[in-house]
RORO-724222 format. One record per residue: chain; x, y, z of N, C-alpha, C in turn. Coordinates in Angstrom, 1 decimal, m for minus. Layout:
N
<c A&nxx X&nyy Y&nzz Z&caxx X&cayy Y&cazz Z&cxx X&cyy Y&czz Z>;
...
***
This chain:
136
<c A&nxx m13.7&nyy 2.9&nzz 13.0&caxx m13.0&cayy 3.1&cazz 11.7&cxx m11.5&cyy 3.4&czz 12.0>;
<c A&nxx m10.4&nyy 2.7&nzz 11.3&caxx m9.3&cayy 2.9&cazz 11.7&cxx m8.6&cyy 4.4&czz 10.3>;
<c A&nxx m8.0&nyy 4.6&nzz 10.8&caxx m7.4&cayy 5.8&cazz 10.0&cxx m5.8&cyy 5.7&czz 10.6>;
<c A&nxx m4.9&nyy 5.9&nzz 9.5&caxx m3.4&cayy 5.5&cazz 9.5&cxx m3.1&cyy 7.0&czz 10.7>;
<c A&nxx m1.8&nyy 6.3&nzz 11.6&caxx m1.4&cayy 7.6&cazz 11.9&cxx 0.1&cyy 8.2&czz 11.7>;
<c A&nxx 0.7&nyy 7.7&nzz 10.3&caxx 1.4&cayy 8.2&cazz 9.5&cxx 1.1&cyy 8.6&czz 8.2>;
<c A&nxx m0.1&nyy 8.2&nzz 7.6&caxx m0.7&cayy 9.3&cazz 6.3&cxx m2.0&cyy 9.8&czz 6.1>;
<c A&nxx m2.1&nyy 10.3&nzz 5.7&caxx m3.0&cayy 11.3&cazz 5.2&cxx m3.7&cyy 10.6&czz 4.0>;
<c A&nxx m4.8&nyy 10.7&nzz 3.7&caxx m6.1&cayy 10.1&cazz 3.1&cxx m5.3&cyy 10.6&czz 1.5>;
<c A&nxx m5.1&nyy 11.5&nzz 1.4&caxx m4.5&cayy 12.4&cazz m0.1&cxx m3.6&cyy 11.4&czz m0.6>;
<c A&nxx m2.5&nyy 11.0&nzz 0.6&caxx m1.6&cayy 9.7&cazz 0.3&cxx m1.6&cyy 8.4&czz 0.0>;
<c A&nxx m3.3&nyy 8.2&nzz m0.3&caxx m3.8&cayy 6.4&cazz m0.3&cxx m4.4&cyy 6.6&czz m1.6>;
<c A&nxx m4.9&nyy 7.8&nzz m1.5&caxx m6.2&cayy 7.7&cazz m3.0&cxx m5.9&cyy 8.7&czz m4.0>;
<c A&nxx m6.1&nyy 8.1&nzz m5.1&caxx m5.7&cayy 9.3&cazz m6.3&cxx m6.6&cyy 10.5&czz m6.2>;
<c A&nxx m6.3&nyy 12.3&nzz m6.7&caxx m6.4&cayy 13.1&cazz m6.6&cxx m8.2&cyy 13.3&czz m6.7>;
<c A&nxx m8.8&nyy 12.8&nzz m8.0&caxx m9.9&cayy 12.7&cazz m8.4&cxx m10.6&cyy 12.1&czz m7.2>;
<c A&nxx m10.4&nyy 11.6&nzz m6.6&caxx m11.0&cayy 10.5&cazz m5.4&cxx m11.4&cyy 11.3&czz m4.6>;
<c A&nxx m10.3&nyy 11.8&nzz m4.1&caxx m9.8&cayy 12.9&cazz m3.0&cxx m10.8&cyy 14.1&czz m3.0>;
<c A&nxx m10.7&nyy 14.2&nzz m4.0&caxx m11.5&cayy 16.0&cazz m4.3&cxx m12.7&cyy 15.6&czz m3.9>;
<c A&nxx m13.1&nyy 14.6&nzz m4.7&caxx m14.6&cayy 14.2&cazz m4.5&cxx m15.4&cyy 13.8&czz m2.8>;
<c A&nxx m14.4&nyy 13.0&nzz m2.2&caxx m14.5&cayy 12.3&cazz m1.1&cxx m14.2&cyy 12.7&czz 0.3>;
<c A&nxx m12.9&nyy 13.7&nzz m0.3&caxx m11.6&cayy 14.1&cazz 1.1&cxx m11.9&cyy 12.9&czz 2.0>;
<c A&nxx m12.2&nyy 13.2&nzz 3.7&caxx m12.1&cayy 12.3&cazz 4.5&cxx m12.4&cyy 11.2&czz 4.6>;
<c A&nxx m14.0&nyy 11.4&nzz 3.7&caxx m15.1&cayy 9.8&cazz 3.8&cxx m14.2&cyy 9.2&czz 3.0>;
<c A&nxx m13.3&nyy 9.2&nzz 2.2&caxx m11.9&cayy 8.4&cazz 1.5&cxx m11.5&cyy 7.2&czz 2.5>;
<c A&nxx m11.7&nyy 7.2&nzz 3.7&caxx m11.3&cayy 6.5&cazz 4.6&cxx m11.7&cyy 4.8&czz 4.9>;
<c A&nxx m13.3&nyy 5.6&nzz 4.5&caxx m14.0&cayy 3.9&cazz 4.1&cxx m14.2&cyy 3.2&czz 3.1>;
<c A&nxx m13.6&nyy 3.8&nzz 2.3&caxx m12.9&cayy 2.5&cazz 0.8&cxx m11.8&cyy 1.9&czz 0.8>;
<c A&nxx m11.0&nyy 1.9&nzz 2.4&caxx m9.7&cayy 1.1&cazz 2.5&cxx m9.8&cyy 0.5&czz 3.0>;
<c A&nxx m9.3&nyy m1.0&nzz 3.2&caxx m9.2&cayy m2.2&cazz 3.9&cxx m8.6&cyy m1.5&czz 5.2>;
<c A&nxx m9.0&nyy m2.0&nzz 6.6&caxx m8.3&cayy m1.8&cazz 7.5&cxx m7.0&cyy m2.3&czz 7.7>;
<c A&nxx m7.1&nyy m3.2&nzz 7.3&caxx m5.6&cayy m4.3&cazz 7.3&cxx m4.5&cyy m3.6&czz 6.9>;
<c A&nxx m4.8&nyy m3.0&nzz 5.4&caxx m4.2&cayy m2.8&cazz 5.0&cxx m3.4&cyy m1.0&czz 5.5>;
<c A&nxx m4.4&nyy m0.3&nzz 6.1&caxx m4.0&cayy 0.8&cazz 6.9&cxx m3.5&cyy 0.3&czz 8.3>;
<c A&nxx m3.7&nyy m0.3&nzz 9.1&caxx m3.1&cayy m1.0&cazz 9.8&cxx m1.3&cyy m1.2&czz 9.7>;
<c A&nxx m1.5&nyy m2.5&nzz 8.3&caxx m0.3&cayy m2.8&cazz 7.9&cxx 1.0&cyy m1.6&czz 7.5>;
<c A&nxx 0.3&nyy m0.5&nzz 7.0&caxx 1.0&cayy 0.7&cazz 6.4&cxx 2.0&cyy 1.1&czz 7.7>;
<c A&nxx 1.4&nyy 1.2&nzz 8.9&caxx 1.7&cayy 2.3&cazz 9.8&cxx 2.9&cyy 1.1&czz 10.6>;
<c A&nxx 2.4&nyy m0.2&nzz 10.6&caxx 3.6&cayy m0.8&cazz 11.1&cxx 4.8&cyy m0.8&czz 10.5>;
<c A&nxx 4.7&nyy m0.8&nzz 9.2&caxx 5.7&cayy m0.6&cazz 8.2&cxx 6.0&cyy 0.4&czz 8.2>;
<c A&nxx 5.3&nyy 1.8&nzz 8.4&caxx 6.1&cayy 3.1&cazz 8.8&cxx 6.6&cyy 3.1&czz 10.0>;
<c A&nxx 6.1&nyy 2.2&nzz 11.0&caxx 7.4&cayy 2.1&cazz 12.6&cxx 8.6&cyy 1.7&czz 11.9>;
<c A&nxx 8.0&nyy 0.2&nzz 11.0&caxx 9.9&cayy m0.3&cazz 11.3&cxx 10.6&cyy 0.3&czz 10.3>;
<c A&nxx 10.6&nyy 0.7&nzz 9.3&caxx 11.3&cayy 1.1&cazz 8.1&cxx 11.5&cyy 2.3&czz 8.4>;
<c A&nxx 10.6&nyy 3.1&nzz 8.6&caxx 11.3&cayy 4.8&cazz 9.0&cxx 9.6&cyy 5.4&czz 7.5>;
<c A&nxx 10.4&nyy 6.6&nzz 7.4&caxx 9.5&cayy 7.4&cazz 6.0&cxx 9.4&cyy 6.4&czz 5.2>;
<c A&nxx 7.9&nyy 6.6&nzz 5.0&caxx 7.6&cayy 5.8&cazz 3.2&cxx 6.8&cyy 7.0&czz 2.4>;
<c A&nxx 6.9&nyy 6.7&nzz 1.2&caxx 5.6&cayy 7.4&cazz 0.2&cxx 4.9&cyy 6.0&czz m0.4>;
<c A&nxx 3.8&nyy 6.6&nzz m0.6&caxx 2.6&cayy 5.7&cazz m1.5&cxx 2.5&cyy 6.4&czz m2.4>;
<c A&nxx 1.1&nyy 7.7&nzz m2.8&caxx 1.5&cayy 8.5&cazz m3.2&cxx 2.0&cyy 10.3&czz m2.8>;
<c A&nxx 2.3&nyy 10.7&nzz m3.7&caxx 3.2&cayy 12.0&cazz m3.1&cxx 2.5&cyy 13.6&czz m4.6>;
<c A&nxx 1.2&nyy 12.7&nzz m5.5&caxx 1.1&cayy 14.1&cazz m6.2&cxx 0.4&cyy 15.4&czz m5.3>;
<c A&nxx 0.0&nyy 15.2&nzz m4.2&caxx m0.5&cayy 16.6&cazz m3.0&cxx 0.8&cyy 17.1&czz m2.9>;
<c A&nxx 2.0&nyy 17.0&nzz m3.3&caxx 3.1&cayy 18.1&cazz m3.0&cxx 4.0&cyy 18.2&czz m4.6>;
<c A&nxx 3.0&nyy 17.8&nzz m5.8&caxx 3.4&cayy 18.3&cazz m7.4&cxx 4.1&cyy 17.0&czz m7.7>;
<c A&nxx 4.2&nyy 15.8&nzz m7.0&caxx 4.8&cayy 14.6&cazz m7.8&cxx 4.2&cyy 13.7&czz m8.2>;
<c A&nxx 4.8&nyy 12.8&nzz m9.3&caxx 4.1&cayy 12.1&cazz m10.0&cxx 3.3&cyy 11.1&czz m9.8>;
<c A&nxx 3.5&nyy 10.6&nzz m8.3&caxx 3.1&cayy 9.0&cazz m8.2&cxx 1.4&cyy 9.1&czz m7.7>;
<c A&nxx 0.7&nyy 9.0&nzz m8.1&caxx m1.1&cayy 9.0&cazz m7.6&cxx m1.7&cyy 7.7&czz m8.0>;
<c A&nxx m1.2&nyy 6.8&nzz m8.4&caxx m1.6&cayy 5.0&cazz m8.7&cxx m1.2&cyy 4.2&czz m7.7>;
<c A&nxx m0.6&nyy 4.9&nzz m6.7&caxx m0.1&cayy 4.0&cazz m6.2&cxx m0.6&cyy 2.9&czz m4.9>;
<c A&nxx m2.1&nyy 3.6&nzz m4.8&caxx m3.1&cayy 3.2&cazz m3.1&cxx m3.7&cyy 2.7&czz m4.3>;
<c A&nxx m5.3&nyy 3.4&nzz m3.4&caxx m6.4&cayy 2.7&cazz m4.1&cxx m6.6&cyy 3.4&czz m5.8>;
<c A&nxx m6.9&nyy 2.5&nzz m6.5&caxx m7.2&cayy 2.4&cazz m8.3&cxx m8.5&cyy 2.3&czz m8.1>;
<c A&nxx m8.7&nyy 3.5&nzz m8.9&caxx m10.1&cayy 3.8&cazz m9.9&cxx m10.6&cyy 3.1&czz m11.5>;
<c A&nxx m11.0&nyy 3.4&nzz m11.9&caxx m11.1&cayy 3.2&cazz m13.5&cxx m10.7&cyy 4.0&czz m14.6>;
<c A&nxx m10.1&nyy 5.1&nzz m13.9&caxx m9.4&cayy 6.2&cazz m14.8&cxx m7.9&cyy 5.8&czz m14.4>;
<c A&nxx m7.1&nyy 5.5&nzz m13.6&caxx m5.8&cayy 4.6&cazz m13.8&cxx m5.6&cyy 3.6&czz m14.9>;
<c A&nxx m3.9&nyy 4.5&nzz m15.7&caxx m3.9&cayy 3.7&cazz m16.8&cxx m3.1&cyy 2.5&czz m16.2>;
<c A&nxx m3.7&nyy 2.0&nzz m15.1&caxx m2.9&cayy 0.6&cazz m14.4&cxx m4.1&cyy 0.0&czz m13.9>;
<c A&nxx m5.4&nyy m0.2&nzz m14.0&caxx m6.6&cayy m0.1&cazz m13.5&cxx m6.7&cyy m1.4&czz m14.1>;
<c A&nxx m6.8&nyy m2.4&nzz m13.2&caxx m7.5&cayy m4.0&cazz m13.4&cxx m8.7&cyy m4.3&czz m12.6>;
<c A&nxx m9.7&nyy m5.1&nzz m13.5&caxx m10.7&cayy m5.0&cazz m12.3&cxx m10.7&cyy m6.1&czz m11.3>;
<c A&nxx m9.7&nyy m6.5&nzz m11.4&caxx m9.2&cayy m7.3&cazz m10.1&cxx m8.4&cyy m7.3&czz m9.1>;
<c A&nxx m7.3&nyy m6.4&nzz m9.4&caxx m6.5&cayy m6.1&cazz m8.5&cxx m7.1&cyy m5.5&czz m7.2>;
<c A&nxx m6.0&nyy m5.9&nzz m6.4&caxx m6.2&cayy m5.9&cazz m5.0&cxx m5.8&cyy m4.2&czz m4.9>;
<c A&nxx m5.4&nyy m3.1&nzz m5.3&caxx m5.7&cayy m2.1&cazz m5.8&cxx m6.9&cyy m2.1&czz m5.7>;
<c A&nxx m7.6&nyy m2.0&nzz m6.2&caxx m9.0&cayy m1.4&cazz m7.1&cxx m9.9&cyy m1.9&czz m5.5>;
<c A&nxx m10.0&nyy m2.9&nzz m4.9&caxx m10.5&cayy m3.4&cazz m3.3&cxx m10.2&cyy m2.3&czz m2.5>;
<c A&nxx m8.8&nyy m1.3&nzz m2.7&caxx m8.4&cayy m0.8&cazz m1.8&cxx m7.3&cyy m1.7&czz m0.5>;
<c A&nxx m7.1&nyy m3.2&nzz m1.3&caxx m6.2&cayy m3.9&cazz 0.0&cxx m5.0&cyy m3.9&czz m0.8>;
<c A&nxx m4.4&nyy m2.9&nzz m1.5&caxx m2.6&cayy m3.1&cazz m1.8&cxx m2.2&cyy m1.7&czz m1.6>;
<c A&nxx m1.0&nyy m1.6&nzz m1.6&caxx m0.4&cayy m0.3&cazz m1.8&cxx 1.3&cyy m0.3&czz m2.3>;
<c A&nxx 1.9&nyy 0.4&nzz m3.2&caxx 3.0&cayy 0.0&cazz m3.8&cxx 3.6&cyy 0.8&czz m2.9>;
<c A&nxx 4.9&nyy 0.6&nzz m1.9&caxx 5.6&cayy 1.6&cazz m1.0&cxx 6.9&cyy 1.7&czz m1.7>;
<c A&nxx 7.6&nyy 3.3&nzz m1.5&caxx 8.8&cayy 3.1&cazz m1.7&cxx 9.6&cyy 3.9&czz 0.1>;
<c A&nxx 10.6&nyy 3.5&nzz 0.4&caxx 11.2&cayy 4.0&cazz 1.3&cxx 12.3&cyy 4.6&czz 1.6>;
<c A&nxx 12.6&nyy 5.6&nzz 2.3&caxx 13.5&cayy 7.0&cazz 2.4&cxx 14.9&cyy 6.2&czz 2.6>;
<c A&nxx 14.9&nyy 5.4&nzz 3.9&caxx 16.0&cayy 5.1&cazz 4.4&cxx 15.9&cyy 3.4&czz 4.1>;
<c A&nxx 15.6&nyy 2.8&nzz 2.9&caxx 15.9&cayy 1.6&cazz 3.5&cxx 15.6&cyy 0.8&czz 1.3>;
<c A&nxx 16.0&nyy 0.6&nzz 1.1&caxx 15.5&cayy m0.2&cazz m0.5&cxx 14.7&cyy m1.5&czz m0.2>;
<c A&nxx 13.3&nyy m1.0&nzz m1.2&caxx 12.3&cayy m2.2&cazz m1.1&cxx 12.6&cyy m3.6&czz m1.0>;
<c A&nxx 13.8&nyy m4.0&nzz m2.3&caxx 14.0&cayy m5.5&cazz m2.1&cxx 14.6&cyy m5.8&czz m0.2>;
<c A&nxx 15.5&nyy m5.1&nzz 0.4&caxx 15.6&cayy m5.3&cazz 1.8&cxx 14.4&cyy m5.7&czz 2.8>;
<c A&nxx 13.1&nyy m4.8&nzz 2.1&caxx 11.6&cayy m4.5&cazz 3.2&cxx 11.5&cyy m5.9&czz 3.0>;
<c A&nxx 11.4&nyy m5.9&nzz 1.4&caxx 10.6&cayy m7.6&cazz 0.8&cxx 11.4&cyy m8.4&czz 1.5>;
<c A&nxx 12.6&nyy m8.7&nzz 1.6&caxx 13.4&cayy m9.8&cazz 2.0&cxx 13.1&cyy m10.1&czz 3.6>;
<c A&nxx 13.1&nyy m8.9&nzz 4.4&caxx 12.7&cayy m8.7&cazz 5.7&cxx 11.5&cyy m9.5&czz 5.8>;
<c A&nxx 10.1&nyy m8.9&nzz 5.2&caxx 9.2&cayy m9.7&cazz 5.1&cxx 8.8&cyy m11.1&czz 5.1>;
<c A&nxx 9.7&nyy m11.5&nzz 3.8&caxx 9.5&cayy m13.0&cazz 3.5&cxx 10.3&cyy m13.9&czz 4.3>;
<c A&nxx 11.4&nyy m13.1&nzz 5.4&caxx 12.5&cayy m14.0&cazz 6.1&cxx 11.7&cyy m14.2&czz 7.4>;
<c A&nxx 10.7&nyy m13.1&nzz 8.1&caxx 9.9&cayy m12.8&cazz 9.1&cxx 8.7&cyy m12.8&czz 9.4>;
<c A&nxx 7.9&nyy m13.7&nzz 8.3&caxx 6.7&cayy m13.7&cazz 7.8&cxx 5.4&cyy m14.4&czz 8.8>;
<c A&nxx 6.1&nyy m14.4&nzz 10.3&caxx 5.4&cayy m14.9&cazz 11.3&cxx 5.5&cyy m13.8&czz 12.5>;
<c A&nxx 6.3&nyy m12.4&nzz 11.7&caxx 6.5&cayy m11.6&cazz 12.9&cxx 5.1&cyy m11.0&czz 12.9>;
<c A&nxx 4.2&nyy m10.2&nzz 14.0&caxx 3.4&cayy m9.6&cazz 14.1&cxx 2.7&cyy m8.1&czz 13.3>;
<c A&nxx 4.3&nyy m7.9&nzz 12.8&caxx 4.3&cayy m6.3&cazz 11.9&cxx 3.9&cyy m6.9&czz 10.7>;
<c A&nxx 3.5&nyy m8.1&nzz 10.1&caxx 3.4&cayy m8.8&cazz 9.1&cxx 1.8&cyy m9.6&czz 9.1>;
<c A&nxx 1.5&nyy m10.0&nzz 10.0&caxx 0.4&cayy m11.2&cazz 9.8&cxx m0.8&cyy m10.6&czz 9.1>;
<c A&nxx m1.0&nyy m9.4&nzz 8.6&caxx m2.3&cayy m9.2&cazz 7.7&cxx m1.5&cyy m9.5&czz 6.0>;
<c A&nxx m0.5&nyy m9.4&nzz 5.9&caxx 0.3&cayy m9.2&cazz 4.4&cxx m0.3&cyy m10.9&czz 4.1>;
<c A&nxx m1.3&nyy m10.6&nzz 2.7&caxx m1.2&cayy m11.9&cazz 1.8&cxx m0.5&cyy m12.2&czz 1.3>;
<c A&nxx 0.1&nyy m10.7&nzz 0.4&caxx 1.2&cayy m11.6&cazz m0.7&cxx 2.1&cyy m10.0&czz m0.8>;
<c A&nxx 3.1&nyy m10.2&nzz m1.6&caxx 4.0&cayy m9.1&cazz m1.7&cxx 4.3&cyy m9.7&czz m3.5>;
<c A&nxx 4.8&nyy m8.5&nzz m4.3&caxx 5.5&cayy m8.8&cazz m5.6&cxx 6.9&cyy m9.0&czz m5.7>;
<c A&nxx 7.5&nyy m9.4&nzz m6.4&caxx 9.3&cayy m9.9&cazz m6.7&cxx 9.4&cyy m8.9&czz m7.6>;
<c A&nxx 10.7&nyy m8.6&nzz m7.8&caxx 11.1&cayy m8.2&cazz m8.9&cxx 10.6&cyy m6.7&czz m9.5>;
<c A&nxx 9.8&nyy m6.0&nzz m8.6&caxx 10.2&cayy m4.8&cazz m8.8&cxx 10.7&cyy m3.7&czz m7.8>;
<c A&nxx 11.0&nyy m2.3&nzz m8.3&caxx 11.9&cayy m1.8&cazz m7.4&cxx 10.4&cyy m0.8&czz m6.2>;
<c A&nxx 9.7&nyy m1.5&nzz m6.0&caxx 8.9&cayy m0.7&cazz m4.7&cxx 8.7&cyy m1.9&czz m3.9>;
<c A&nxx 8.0&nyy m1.6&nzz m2.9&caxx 7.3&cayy m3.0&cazz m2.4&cxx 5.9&cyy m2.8&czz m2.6>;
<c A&nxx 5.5&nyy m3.3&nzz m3.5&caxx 3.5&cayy m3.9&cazz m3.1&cxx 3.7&cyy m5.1&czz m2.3>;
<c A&nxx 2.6&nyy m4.7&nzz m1.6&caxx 2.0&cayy m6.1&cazz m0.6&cxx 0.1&cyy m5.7&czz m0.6>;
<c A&nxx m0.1&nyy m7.0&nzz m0.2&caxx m1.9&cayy m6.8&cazz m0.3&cxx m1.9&cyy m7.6&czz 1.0>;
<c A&nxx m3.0&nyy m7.4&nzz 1.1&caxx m3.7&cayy m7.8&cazz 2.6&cxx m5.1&cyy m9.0&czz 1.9>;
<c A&nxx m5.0&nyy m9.3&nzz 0.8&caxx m5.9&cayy m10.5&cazz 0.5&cxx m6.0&cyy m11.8&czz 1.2>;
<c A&nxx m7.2&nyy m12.3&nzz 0.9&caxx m7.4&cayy m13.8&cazz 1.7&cxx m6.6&cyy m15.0&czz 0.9>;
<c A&nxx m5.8&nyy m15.3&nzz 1.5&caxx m4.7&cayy m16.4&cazz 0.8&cxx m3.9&cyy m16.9&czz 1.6>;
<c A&nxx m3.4&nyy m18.3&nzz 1.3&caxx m2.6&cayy m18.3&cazz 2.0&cxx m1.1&cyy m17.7&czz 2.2>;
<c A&nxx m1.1&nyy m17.4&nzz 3.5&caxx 0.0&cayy m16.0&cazz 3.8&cxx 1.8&cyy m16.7&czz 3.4>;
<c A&nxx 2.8&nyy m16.2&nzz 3.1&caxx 2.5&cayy m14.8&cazz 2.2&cxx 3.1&cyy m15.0&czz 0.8>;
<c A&nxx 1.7&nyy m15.3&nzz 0.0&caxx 2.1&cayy m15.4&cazz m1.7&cxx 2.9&cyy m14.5&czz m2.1>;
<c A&nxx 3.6&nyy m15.1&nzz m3.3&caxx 4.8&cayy m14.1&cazz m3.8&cxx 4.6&cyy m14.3&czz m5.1>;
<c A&nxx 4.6&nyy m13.2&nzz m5.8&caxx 4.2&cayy m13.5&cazz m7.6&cxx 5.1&cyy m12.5&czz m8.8>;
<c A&nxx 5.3&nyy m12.7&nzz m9.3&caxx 6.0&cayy m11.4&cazz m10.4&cxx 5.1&cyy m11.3&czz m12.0>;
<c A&nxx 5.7&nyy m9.7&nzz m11.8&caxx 5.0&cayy m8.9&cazz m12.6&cxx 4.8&cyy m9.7&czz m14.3>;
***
């Protein structure tokens, strides 16, 4: 079982999840997509996913439950294979652009698709051809 070695389980899954689950939290996440995270935390520097374990707002932003008022029952969310990132030192549209310009580099090959047009980066690790691009 792979487990990220830049976040913490609190950081992927909303609070309710967490309490209930703590560590076994681990096996409701696509590996791809914990994988993917941690390459993305090499090249970009600090990210958040979410950040409410230190009193901030964002807890939608890994894996979606059915109590998220963003909760589709299809999103690649709700699988556990997306995560919306935002980054310390670097603005999402740059990560996205990086991505879609390098989309054969190795820090990349699990990413299905990424979204346009808003200010974080989601990317999913779905089965598709690599790497779909879609807006909200």
């Amino acid at each position: 079982m792979y487990r990220c070695e830049y976040f913490a389980i609190h950081e992927l899954v909303p609070p309710k999840l967490f309490q209930e689950w703590g560590e076994k939290a681990w096996e409701l996440l696509d590996e791809r997509l914990l994988i993917t995270l941690d390459r993305l935390r090499r090249r970009y520097g600090p990210m958040t996913v979410n950040n409410y374990y230190w009193g901030k707002e964002r807890e939608w932003s890994g894996l979606r439950t059915k109590d998220s008022p963003f909760y589709s029952r299809y999103s690649q969310h709700t699988f556990g294979r997306a995560a919306d990132c935002l980054f310390a030192e670097r603005a999402a549209e740059e990560v996205r652009q990086d991505i879609l310009s390098h989309s054969t580099d190795p820090d990349f090959e699990m990413i299905g698709s990424v979204e346009l047009n808003v200010s974080w980066l989601h990317f999913d690790v779905r089965n598709c051809h690599r790497i779909k691009t879609y807006q909200p």
